[in-house]
N, CA, C and O atoms as a MOPAC input file, in Angstrom:
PM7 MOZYME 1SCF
protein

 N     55.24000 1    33.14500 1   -11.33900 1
 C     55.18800 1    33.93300 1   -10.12000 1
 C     54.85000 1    33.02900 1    -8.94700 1
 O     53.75400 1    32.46900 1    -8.92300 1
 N     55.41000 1    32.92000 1    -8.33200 1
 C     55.34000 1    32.39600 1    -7.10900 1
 C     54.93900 1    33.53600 1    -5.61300 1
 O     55.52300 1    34.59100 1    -5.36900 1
 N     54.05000 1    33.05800 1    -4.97800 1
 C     53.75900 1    33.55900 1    -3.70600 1
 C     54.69600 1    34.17500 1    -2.81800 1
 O     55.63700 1    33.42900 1    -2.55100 1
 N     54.74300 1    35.49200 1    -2.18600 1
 C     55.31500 1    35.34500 1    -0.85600 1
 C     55.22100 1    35.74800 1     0.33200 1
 O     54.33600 1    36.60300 1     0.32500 1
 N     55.70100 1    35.60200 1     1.54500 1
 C     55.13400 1    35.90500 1     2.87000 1
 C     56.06300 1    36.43200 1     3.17600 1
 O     57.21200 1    36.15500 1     2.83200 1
 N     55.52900 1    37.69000 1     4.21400 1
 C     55.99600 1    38.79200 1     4.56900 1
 C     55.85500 1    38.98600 1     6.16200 1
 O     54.76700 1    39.30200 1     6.64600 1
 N     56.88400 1    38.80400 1     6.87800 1
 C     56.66000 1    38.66300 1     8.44500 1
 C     57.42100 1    40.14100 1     9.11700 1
 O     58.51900 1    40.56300 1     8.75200 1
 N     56.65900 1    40.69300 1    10.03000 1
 C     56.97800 1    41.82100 1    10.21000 1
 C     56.96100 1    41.77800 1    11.95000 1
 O     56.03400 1    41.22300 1    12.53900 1
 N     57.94600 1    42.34200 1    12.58300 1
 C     57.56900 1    42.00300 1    14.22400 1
 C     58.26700 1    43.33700 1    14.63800 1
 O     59.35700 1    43.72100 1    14.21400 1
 N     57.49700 1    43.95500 1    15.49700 1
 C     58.32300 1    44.76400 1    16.35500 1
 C     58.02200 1    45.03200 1    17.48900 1
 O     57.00600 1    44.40400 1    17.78800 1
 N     58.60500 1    46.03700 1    18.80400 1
 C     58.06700 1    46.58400 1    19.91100 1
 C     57.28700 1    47.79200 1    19.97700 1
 O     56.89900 1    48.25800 1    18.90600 1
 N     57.08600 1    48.18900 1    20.70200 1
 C     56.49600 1    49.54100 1    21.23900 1
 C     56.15700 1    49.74300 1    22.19600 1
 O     55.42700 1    49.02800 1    22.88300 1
 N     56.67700 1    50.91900 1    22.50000 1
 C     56.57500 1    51.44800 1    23.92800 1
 C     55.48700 1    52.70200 1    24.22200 1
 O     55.72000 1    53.73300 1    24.85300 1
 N     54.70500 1    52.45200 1    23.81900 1
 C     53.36100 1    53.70000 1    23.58000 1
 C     52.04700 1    52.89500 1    24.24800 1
 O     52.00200 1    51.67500 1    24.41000 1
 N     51.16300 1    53.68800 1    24.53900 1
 C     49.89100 1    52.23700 1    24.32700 1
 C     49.59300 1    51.62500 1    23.43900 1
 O     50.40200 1    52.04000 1    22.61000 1
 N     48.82800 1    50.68100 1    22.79400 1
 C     48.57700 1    49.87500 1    22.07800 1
 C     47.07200 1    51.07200 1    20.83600 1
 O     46.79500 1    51.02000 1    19.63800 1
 N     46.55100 1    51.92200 1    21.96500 1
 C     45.78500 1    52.08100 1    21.36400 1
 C     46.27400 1    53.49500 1    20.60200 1
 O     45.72600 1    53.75400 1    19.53100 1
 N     47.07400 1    54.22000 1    21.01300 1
 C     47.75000 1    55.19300 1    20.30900 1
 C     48.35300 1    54.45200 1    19.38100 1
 O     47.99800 1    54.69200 1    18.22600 1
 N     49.21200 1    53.56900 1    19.54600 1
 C     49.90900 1    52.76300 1    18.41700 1
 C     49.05100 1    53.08600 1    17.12100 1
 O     49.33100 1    53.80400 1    16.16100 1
 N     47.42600 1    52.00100 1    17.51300 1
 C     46.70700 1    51.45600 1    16.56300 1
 C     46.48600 1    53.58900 1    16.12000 1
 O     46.37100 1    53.60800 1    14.89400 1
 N     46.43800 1    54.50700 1    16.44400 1
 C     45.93400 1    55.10500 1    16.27000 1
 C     47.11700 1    56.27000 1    15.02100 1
 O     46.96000 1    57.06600 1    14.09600 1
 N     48.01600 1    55.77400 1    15.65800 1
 C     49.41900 1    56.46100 1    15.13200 1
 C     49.09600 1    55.26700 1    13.01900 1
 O     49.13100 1    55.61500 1    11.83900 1
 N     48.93200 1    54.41700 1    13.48600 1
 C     48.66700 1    53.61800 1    11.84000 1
 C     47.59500 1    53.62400 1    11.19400 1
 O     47.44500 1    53.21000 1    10.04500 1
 N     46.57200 1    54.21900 1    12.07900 1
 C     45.21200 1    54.44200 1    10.83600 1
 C     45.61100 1    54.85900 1     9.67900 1
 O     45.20100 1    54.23400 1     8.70100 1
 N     46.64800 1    56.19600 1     9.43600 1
 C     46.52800 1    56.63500 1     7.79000 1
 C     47.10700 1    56.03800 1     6.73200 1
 O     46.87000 1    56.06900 1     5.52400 1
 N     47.85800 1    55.52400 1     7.35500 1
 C     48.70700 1    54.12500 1     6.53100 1
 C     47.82500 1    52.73700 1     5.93800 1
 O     48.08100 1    51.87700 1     5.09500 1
 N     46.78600 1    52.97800 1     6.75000 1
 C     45.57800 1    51.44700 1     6.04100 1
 C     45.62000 1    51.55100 1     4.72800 1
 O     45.88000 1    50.53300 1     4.08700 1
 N     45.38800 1    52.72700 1     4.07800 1
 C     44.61900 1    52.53000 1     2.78000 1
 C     46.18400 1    52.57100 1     1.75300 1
 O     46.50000 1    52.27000 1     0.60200 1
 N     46.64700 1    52.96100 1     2.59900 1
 C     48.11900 1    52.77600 1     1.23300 1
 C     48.77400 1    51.00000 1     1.47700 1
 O     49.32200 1    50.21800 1     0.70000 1
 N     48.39200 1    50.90700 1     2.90900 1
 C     49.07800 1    49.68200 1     2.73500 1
 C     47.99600 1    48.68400 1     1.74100 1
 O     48.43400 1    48.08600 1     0.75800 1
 N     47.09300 1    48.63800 1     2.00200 1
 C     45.90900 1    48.32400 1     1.27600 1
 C     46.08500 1    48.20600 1    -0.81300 1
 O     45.79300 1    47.42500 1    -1.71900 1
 N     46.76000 1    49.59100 1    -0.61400 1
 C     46.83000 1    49.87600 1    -1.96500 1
 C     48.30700 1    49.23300 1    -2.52300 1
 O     48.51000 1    49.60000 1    -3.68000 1
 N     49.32300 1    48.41000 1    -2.01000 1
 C     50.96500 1    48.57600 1    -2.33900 1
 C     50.27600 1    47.39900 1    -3.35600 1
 O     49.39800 1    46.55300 1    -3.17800 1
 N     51.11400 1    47.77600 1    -4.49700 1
 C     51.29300 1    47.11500 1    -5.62000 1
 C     51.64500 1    45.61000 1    -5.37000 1
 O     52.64400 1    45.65300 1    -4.65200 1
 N     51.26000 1    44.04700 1    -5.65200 1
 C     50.94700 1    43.31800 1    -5.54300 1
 C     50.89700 1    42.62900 1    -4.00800 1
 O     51.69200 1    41.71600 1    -3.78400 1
 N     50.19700 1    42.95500 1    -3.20700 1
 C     50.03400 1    43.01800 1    -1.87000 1
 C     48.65600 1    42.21900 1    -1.97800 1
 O     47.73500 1    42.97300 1    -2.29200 1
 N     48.30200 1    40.98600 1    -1.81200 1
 C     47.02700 1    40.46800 1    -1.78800 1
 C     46.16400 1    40.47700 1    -0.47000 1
 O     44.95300 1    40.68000 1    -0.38000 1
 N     47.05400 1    40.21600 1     0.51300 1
 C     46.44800 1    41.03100 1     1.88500 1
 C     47.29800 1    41.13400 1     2.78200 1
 O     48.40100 1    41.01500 1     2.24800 1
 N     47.43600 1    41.35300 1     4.28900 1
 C     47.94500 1    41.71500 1     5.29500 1
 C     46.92600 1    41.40300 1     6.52800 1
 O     45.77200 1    41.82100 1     6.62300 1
 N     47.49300 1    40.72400 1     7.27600 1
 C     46.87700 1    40.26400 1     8.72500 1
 C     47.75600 1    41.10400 1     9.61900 1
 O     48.98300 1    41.07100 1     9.51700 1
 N     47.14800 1    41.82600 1    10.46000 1
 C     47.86400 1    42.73700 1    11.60300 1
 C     48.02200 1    41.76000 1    12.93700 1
 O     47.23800 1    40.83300 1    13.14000 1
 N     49.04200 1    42.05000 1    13.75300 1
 C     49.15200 1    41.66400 1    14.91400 1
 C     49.31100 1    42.51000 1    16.04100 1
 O     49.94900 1    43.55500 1    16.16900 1
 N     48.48700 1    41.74600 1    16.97600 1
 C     48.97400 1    42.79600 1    18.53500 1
 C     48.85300 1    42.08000 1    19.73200 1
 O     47.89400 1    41.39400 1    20.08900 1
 N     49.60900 1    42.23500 1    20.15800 1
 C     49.91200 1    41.62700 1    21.61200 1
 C     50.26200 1    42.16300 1    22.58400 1
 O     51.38200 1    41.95600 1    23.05000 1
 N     49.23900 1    43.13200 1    23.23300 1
 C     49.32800 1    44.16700 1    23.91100 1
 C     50.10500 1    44.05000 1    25.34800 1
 O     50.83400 1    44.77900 1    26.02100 1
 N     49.66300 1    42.99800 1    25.43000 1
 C     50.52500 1    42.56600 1    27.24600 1
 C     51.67400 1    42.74700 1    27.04000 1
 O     52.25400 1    43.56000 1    27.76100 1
 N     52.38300 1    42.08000 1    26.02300 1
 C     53.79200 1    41.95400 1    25.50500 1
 C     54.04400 1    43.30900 1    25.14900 1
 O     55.14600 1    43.64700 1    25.58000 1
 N     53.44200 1    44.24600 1    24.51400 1
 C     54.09200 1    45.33600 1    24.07100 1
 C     54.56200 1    45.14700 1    22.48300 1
 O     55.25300 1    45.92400 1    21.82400 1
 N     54.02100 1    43.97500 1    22.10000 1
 C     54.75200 1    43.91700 1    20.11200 1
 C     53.11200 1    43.51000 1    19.05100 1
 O     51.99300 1    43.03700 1    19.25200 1
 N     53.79100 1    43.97100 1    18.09600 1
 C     53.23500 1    44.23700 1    16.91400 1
 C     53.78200 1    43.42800 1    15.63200 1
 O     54.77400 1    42.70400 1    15.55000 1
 N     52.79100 1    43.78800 1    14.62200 1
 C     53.59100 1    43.33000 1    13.49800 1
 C     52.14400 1    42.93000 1    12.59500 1
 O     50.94900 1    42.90800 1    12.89000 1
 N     53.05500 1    42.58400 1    11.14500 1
 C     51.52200 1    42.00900 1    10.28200 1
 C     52.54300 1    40.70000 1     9.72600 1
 O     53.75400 1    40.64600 1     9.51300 1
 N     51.44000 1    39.69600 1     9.60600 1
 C     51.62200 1    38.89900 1     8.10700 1
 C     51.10400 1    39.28500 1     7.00500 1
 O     49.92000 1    39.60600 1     7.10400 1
 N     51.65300 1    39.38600 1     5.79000 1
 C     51.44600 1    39.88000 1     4.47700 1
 C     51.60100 1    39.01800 1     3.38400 1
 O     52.51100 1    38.27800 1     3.75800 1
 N     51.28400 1    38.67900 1     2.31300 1
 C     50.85400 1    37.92000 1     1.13200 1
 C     51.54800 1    38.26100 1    -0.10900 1
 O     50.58800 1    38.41800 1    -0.86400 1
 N     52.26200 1    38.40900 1    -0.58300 1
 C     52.75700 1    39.50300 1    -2.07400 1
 C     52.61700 1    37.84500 1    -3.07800 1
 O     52.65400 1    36.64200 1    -2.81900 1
 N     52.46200 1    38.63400 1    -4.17600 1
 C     52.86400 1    37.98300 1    -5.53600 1
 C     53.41800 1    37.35000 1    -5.66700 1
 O     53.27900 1    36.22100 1    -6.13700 1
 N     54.79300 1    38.23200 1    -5.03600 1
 C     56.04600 1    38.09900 1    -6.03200 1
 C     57.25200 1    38.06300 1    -5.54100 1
 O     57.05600 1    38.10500 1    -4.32600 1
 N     58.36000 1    38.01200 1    -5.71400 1
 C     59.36900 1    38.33700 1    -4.49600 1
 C     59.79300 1    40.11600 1    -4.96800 1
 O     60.42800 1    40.83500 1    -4.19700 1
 N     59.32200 1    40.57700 1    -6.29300 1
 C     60.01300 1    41.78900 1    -6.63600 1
 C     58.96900 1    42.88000 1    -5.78400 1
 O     59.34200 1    43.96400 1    -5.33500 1
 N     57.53400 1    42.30600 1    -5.67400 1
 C     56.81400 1    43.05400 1    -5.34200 1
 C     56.93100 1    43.20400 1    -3.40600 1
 O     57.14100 1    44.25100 1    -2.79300 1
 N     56.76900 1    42.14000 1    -2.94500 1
 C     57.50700 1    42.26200 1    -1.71400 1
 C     58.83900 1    43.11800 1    -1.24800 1
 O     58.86400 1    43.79600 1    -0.22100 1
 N     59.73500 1    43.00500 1    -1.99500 1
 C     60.98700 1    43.57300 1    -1.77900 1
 C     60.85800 1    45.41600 1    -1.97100 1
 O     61.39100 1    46.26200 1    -1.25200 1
 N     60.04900 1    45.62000 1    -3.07800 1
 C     59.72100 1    46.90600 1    -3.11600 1
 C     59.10100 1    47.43700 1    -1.75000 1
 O     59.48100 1    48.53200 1    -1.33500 1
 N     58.12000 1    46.67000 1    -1.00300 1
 C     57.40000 1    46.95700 1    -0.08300 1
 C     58.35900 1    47.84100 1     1.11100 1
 O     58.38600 1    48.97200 1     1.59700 1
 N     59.27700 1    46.24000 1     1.25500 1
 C     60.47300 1    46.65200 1     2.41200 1
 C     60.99700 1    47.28300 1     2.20100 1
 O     61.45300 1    47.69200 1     3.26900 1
 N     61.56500 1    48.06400 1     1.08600 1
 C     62.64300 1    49.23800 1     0.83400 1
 C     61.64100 1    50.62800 1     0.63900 1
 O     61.93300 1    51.82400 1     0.64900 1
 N     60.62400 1    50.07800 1     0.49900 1
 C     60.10100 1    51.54200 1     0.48700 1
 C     59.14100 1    52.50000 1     1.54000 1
 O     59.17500 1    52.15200 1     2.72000 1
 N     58.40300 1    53.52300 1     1.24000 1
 C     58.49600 1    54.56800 1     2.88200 1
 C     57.47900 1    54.04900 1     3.47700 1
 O     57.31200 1    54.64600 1     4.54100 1
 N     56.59000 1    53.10200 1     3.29700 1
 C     55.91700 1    52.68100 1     4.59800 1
 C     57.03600 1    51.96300 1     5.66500 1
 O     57.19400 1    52.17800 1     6.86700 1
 N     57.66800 1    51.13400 1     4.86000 1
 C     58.70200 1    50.61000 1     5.83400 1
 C     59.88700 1    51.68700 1     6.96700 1
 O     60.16200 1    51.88800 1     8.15000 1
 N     60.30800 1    52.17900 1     5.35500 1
 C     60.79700 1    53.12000 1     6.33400 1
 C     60.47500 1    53.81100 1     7.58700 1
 O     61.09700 1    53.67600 1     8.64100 1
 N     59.30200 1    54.67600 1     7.36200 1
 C     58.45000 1    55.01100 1     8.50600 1
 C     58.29000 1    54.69100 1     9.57300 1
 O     58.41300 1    55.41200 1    10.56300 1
 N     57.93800 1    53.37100 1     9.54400 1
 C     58.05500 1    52.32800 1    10.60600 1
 C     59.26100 1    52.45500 1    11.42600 1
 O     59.28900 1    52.41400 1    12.65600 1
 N     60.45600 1    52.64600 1    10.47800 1
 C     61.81900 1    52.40800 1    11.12300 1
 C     61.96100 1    53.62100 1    11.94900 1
 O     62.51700 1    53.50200 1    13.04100 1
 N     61.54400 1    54.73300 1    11.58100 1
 C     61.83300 1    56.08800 1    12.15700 1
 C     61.34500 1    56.47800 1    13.28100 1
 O     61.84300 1    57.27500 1    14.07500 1
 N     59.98200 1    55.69400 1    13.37900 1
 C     59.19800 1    55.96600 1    14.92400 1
 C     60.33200 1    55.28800 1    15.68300 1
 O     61.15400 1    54.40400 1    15.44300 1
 N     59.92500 1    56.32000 1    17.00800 1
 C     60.63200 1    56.26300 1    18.31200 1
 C     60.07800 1    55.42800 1    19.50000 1
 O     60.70700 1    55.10000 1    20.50600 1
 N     58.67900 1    55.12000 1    19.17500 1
 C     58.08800 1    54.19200 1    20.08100 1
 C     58.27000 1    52.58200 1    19.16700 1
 O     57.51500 1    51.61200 1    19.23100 1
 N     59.32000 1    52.71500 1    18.48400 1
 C     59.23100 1    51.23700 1    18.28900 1
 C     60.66800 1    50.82300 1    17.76900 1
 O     61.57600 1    51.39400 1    17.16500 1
 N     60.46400 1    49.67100 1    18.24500 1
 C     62.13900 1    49.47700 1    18.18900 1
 C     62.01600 1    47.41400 1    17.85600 1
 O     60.96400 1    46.82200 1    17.61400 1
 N     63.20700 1    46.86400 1    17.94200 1
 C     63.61700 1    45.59800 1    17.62300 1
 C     63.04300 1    45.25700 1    16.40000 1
 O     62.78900 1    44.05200 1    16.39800 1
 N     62.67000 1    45.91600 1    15.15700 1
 C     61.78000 1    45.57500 1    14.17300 1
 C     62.63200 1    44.67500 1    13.09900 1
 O     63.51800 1    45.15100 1    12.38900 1
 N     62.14700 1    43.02300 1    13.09000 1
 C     62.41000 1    41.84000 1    12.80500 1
 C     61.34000 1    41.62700 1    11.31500 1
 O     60.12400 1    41.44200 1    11.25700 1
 N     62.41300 1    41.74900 1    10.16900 1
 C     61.29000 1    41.71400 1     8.80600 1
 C     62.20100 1    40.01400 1     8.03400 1
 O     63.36900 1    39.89300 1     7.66400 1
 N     60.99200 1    38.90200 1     8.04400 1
 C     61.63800 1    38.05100 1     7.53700 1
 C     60.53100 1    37.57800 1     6.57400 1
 O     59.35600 1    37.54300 1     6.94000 1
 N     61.08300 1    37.06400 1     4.82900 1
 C     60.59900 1    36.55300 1     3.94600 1
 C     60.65800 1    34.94000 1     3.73200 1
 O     61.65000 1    34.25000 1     3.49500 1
 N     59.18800 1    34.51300 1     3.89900 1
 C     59.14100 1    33.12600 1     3.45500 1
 C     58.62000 1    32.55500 1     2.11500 1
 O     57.86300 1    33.37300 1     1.59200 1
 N     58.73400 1    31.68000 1     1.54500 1
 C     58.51300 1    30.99800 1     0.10800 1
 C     57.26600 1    30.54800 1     0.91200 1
 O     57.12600 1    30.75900 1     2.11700 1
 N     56.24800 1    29.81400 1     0.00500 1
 C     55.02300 1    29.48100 1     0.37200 1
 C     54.57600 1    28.31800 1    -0.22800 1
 O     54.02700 1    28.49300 1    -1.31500 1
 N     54.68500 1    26.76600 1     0.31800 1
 C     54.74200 1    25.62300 1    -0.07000 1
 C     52.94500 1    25.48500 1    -0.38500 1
 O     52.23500 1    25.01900 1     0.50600 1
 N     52.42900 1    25.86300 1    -1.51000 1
 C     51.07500 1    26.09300 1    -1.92100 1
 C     50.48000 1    25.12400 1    -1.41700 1
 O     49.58900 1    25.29800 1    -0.58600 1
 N     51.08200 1    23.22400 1    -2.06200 1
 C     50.17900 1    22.25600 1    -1.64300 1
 C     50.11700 1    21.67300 1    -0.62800 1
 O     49.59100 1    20.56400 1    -0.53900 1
 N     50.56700 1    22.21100 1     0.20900 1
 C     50.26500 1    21.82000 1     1.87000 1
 C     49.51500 1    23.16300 1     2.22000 1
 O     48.87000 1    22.70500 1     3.16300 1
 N     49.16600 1    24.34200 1     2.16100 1
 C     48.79200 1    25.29400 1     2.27500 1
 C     47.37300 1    25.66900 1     1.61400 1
 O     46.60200 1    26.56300 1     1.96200 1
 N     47.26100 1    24.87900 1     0.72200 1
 C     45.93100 1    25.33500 1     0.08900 1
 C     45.22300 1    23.93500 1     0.46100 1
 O     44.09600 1    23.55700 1     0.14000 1
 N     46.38000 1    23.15300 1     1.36600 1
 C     45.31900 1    21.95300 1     1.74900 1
 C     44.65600 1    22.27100 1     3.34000 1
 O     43.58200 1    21.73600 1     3.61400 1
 N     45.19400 1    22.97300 1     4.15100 1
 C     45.00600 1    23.58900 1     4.72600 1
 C     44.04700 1    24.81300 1     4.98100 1
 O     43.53600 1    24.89100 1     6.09800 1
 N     43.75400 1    25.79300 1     4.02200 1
 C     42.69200 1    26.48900 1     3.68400 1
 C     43.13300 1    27.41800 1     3.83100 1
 O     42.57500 1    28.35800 1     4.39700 1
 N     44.79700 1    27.43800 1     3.15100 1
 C     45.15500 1    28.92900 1     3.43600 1
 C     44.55600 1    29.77700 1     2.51900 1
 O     44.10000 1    29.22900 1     1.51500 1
 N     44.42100 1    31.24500 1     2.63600 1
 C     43.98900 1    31.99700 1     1.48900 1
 C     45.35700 1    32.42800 1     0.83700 1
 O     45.95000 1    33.43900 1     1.21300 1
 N     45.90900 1    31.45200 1    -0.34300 1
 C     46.45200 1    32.39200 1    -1.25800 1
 C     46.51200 1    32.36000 1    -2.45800 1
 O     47.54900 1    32.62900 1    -3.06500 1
 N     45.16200 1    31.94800 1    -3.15800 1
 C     44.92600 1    32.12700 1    -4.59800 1
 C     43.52800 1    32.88800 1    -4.34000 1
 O     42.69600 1    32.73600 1    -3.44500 1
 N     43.56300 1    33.69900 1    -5.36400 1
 C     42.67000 1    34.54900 1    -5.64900 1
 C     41.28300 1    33.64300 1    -6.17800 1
 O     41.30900 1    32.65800 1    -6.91600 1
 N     39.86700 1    34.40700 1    -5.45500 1
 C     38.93800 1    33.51600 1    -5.50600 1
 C     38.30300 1    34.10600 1    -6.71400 1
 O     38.26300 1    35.33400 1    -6.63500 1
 N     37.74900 1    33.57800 1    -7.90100 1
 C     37.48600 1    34.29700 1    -8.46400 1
 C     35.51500 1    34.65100 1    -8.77400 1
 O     34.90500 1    33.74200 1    -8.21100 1
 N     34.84300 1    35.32300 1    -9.23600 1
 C     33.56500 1    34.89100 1    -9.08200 1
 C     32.75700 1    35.11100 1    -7.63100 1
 O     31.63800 1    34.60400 1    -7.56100 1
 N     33.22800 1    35.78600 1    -6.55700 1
 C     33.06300 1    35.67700 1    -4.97500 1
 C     32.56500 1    37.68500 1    -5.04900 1
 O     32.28600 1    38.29000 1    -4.01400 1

């Protein structure tokens, strides 16, 4: 199993804080998606865009993510639009030399 990264970008035309407010109920499922190790949110309110970086397993477990209804959801709102979903491979030993988090700590 190899790592993978999950890049998510979009607009919105709402405030930022309705946005954040429109995705509260979605935390705990996104929280919960089957091999999902974490998710970093983004916001860039001046700009008007959004988005998360995300962590998966796997590439099967990622791919489930994107085809399924959180994504969708996303797609259906009307305050958001240009939504840009791109998958990267994750070169571990430059990355864990770095201090990325993506092995599980164990014992913590």
């Amino acid at each position: 199993m190899s790592p993978k990264i999950l890049q998510i970008n979009f607009r919105f035309s709402i405030a930022a804080a309705d946005l954040a407010q429109g995705f509260a109920p979605a935390v705990q499922r996104i929280a919960d998606t089957p091999g999902l190790r974490w998710k970093v949110w983004l916001m860039n309110e001046a700009e008007r865009e959004s988005g998360g970086i995300y962590l998966f397993d796997d590439a099967a477990s990622l791919q489930a993510y994107v085809d399924g209804p959180i994504i969708a959801g996303l797609k259906a709102l009307s305050a958001v639009s240009d939504i840009s979903v791109k998958v990267f491979d994750v070169p571990e030993e430059f990355s864990l030399a770095t201090r990325a988090p993506i092995r599980e700590v164990v014992g913590v």
